[in-house]
C-alpha positions as semicolon CSV with decimal commas, in nm:
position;residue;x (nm);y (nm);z (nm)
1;X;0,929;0,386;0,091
2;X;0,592;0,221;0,050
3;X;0,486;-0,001;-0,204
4;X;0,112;-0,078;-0,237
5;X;0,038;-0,384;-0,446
6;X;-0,201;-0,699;-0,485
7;X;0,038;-1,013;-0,431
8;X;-0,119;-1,178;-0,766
9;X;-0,055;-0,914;-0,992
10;X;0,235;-0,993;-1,217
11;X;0,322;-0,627;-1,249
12;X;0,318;-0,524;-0,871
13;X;0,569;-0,881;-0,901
14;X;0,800;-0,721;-1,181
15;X;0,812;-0,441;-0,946
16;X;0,886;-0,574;-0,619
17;X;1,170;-0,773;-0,791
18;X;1,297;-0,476;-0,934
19;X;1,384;-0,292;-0,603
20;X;1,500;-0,624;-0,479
21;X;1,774;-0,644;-0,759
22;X;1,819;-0,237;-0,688
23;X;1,881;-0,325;-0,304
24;X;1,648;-0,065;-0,236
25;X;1,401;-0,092;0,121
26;X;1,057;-0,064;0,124
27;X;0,715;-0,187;0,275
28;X;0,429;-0,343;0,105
29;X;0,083;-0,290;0,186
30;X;-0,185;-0,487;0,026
31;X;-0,392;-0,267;-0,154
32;X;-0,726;-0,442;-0,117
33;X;-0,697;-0,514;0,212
34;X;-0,581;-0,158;0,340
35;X;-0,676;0,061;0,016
36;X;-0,547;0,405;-0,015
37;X;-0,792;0,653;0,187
38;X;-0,938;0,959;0,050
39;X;-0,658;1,146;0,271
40;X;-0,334;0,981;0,125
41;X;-0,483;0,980;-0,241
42;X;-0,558;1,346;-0,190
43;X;-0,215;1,403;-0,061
44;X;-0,020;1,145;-0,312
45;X;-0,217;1,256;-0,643
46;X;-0,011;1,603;-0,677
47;X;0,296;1,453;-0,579
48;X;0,259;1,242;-0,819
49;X;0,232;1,525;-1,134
50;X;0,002;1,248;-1,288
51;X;-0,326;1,335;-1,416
52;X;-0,581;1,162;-1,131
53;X;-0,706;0,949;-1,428
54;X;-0,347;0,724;-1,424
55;X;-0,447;0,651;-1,036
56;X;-0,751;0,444;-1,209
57;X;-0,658;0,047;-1,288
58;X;-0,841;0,083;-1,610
59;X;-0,782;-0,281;-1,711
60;X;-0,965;-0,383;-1,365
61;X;-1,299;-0,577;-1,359
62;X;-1,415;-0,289;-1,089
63;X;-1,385;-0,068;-1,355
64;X;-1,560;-0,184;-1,625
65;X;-1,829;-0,344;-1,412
66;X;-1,877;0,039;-1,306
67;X;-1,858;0,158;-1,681
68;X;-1,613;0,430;-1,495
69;X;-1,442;0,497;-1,870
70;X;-1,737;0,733;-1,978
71;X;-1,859;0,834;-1,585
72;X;-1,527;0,990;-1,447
73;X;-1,547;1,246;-1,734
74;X;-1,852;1,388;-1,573
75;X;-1,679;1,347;-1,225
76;X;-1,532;1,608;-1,016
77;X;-1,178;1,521;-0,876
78;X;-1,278;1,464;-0,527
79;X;-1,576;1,232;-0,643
80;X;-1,280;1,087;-0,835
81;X;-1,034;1,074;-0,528
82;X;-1,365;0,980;-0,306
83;X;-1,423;0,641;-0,549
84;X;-1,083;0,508;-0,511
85;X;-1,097;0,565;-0,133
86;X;-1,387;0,282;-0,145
87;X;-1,193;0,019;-0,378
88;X;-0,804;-0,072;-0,368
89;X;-0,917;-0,283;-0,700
90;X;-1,025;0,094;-0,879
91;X;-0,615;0,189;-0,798
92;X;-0,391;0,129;-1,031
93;X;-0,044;-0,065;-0,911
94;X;0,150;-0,090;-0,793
95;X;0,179;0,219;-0,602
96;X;0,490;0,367;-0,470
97;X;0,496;0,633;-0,247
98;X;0,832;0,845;-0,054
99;X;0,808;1,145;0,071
100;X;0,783;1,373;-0,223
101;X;0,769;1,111;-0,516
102;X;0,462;0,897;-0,629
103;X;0,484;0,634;-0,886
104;X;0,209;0,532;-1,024
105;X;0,196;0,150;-1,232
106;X;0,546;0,018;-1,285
107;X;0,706;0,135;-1,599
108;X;1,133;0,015;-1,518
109;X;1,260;0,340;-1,699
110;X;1,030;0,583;-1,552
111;X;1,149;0,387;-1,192
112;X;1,486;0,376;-1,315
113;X;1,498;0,780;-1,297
114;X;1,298;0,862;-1,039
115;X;1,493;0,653;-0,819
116;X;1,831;0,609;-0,847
C-alpha cells in the first residue's frame, strides 16, 4: 500500500495515524517531491470510481493562483490528468493507492470500508 502525502498537512497526519492505530503497512511518498506522473494518475483515476475533479486539492494555493475552478470545465481529462502530472500541490491528499483501490483525501468512514 502506498500513501502519498505532504508531511505538514494535518489531514495526510490524521491519516497516517489512522493506519498506524489499524496496524495496517504502507509506504509514504512525498507528494511534492515525487508527484504522481501522468502514467499512475491515468492508471489510479478509474480505480478510484472518483470523478477526476476529487484528484484536484481545491483548497490549494496552486489552485486558485491558476483560477483552475472555472478552467478545468473547459479541460479535457488528459489536459486534466496532464496538469496534475506537473504539480503534487494540484493533488489532493493524501493519496492511497493498492492494487485495485484508490482513496482519494482521507474521509475515516469511507477508509474504514474500503479497508478493513
Amino acid at each position: 500500500m502506498l500513501v502519498l502525502c505532504y508531511p505538514r498537512c494535518t489531514t495526510c497526519k490524521k491519516a497516517l495515524k489512522w493506519l498506524d492505530e489499524k496496524g495496517i503497512e504502507y509506504t509514504t511518498r512525498h507528494i511534492v517531491e515525487e508527484n504522481p506522473t501522468y502514467d499512475e494518475l491515468s492508471n489510479w483515476y478509474p480505480k478510484s470510481g472518483l470523478p477526476l475533479k476529487r484528484f484536484f486539492n481545491t483548497s490549494g494555493n496552486a489552485y486558485k493562483e491558476m483560477q483552475l475552478k472555472d478552467k478545468l470545465k473547459t479541460m479535457t481529462e488528459e489536459e486534466q490528468l496532464k496538469l496534475l502530472s506537473t504539480n503534487g500541490m494540484l493533488v489532493k491528499r493524501p493519496l492511497l493507492v493498492e492494487d485495485d483501490k484508490v482513496l482519494v483525501g482521507f474521509k475515516e468512514p469511507e477508509w474504514e470500508q474500503a479497508l478493513e
